[in-house]
C-alpha distance (Angstrom), angle and dihedral (degrees) to the residues before:
residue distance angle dihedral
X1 . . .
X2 3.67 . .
X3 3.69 138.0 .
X4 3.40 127.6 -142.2
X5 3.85 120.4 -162.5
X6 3.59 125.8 -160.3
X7 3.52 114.9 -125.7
X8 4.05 100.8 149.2
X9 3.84 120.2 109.4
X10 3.11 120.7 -142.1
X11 3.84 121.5 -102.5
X12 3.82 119.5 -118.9
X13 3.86 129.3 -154.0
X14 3.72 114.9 -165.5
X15 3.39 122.6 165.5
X16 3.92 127.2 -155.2
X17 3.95 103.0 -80.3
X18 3.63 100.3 -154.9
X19 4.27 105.8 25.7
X20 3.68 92.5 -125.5
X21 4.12 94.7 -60.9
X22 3.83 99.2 94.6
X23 3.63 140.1 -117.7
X24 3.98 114.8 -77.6
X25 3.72 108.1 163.4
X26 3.96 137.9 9.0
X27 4.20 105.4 -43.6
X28 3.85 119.8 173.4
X29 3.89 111.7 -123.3
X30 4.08 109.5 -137.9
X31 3.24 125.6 -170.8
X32 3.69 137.7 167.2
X33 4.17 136.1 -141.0
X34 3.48 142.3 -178.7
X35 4.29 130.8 -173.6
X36 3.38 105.7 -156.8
X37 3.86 89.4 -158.1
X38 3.48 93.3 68.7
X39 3.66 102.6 -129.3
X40 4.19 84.7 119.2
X41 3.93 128.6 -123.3
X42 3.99 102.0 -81.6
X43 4.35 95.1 -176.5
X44 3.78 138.2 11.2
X45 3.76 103.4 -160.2
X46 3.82 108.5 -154.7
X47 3.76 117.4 -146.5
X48 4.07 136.6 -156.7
X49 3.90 105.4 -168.4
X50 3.26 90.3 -23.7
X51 3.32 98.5 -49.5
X52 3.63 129.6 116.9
X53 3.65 115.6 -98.9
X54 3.73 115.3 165.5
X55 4.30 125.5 -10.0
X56 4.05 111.1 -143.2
X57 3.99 108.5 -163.5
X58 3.98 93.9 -177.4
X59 3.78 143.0 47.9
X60 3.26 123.8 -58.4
X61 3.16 104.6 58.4
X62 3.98 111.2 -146.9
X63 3.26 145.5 129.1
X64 4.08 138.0 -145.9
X65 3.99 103.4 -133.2
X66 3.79 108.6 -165.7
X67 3.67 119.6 -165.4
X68 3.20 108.2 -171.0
X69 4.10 97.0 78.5
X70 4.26 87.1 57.7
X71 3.13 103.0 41.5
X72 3.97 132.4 -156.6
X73 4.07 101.1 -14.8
X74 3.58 144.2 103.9
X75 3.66 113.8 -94.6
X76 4.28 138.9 -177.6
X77 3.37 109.0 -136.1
X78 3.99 102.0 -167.7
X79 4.81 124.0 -159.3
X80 3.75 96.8 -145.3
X81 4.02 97.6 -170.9
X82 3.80 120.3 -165.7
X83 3.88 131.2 -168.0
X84 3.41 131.0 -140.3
X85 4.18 88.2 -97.0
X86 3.68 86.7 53.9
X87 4.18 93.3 -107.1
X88 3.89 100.2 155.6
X89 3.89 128.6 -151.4
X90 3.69 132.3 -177.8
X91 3.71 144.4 -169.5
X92 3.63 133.0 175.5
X93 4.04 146.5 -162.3
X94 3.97 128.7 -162.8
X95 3.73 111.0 -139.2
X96 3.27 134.5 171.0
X97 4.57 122.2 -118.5
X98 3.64 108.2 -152.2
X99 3.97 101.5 171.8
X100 3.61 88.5 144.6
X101 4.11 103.2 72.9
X102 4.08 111.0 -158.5
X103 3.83 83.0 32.0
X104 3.97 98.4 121.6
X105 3.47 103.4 155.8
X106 3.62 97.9 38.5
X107 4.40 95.9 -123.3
X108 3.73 85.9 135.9
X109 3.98 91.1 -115.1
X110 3.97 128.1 85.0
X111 3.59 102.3 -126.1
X112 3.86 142.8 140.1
X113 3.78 87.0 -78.8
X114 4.11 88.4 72.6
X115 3.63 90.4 56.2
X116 3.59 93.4 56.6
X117 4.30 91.9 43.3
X118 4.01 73.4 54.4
X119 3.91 94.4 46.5
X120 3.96 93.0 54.5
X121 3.80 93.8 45.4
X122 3.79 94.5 38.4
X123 4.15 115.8 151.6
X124 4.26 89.1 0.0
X125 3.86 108.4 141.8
X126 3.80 139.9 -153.6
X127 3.55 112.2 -69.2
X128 3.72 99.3 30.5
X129 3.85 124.7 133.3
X130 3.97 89.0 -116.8
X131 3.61 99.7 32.9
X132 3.87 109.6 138.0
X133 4.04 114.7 -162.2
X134 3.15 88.2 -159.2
X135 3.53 101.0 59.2
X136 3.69 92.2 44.8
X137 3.95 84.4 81.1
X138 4.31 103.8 -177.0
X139 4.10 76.3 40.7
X140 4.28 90.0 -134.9
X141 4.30 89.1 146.3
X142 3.90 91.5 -96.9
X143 3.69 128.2 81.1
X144 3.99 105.0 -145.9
X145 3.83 144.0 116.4
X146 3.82 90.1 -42.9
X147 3.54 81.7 71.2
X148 3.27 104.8 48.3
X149 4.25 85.0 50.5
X150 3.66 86.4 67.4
X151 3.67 90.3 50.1
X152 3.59 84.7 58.8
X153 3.75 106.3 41.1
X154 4.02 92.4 46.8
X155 4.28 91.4 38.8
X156 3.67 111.8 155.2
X157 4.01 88.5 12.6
X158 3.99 112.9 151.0
């Protein structure tokens, strides 16, 4: 009689969860996995910075991400995926949590400073080689004066 071992991983699918533009409020995380061994996916360990975040023991795989509690930075958020053997897999996406709108150069405060983030970036859209989501504070593609009215309406915001 023969034994078979399981030493297959599962695979992980994990598409970008914010396209590029940043993560401003509460976005579920999906993500999809398959063990061609059969023994089944038994845990997808979600990960902030490497640290862990939120455990999901069942089918669909997702996860809340709140940005609110870490502020205006760029993150990883890392799918650690584990079979029923206890094979592990993991894949990862850098995003970028901008809770704090008018927040362009991430201090943590709406000040002066944001307008000039806003002043260096001024009329640079979506898709360009210095694009900054983060600057682009109402997150509409285009950083420009709408930006620099949320500077103004959330001044001296924390």
């Amino acid at each position: 009689v023969g034994v078979s071992i399981d030493r297959t991983a599962p695979e992980i699918d994990f598409p970008p969860p914010d396209d590029g533009r940043g993560i401003s409020e509460l976005t579920v995380i999906p993500i999809t996995t398959t063990d061609g061994d059969g023994s089944g996916v038994k845990r997808v360990d979600f990960l902030i910075d490497q640290v862990i975040a939120f455990s999901d023991y069942s089918p669909p795989w997702e996860f809340g991400f709140d940005p609110v509690p870490i502020g205006n930075r760029e993150i990883t958020i890392t799918a650690e995926a584990f079979d029923a053997a206890n094979n592990q897999s993991e894949a990862s996406q850098s995003v970028y949590s901008s809770p704090l709108k008018g927040d362009a150069n991430s201090d943590g405060v709406v000040d002066e400073l944001d307008v000039a983030a806003i002043a260096m970036l001024y009329e640079v859209a979506f898709g360009a080689g210095d694009y900054r989501p983060w600057v682009d504070c109402n997150s509409d593609e285009v950083i420009d004066e709408r930006d620099v009215g949320l500077v103004g309406f959330n001044f001296g915001g924390e």
